[in-house]
C-alpha positions in Angstrom: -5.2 -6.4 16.8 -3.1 -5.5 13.5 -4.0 -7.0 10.8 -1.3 -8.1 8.1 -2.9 -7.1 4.4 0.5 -7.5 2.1 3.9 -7.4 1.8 5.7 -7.2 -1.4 9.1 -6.1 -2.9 9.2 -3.0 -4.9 9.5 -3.6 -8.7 11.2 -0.6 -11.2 7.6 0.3 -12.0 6.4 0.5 -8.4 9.6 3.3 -7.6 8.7 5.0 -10.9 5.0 4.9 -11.7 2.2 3.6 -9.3 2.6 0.2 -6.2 0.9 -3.0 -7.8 -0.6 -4.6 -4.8 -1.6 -8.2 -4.5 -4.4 -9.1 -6.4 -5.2 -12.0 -2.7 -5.2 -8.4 -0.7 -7.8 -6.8 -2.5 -10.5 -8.0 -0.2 -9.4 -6.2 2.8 -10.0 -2.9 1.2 -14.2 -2.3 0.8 -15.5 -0.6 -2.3 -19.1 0.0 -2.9 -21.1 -1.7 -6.0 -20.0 0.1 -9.1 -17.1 1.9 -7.3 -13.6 1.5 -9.0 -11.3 3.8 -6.6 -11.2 4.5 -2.8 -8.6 6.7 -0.5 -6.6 5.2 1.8 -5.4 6.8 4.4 -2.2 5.1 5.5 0.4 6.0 8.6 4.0 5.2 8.0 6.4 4.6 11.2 7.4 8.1 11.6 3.5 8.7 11.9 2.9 10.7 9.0 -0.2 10.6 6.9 -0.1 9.5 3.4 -3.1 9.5 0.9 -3.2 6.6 -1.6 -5.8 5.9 -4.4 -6.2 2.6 -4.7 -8.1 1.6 -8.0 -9.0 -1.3 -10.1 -9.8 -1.8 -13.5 -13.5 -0.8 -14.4 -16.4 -3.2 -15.7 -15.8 -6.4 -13.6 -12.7 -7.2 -15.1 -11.5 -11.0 -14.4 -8.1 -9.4 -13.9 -8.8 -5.8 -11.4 -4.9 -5.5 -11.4 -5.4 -3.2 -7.7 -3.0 -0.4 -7.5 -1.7 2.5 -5.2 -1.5 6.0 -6.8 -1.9 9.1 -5.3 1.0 10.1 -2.9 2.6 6.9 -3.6 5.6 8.5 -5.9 5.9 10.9 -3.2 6.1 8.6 -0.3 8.8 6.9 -2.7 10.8 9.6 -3.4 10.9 11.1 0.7 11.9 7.3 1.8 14.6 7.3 -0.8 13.0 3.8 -2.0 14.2 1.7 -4.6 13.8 -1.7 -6.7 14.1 -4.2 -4.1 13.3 -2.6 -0.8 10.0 -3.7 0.2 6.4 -2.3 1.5 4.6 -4.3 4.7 1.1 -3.0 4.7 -1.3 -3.6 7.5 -4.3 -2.4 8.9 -6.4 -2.5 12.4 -9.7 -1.8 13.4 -10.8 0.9 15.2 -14.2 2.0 17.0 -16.7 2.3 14.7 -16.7 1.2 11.2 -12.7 2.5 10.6 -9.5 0.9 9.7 -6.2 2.4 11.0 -3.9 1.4 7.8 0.2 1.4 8.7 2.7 1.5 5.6 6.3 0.4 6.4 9.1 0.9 4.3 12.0 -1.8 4.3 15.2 -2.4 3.2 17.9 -5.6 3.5 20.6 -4.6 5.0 23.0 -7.4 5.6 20.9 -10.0 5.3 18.4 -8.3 8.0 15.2 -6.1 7.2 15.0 -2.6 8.3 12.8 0.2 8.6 13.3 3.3 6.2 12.4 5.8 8.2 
């Protein structure tokens, strides 16, 4: 079963520089003791494969501020993705210790949500 991790609306910084993802969503994503930045491997719904780094600040900081860099600009820039669309990101299960993530890319469109393919 898919698992809902975050949505959010894309800011001017997340189009430009790097996706600021939800501080509540961090603890879906495991990192080991000491460790700061994991990939992600994440399918869109075209099913291509993006790589994201997702890293928070070092040293236990009381505010880890998570992030996506990586191919993040890139996904941005194919999708044509702007201030305002928005990101669902959600993950499932699979045999073994994986998780499957999904990426979708939205935009309101007379008052509805749609994909960006």
């Amino acid at each position: 079963m898919e698992q809902h991790h975050f949505t959010k609306l894309l800011s001017p910084t997340d189009t430009s520089h790097r996706l600021t993802i939800p501080v509540a969503s961090l603890g879906d994503f495991e990192f080991s003791t000491g460790q700061h930045a994991i990939n992600i491997e994440a399918t869109d719904t075209t099913e291509q494969q993006w790589t994201f780094k997702l890293s928070i600040r070092r040293n236990n900081n009381p505010n880890p501020r998570p992030v996506f860099t990586g191919q993040w600009i890139r996904f941005v820039k194919e999708k044509g993705l702007r201030a305002g669309d928005r990101i669902v990101f959600s993950g499932q299960q699979t045999e073994g210790d994986g998780v499957q993530y999904r990426i979708r890319a939205e935009r309101k469109i007379f008052n509805y949500w749609v994909n960006v393919e």
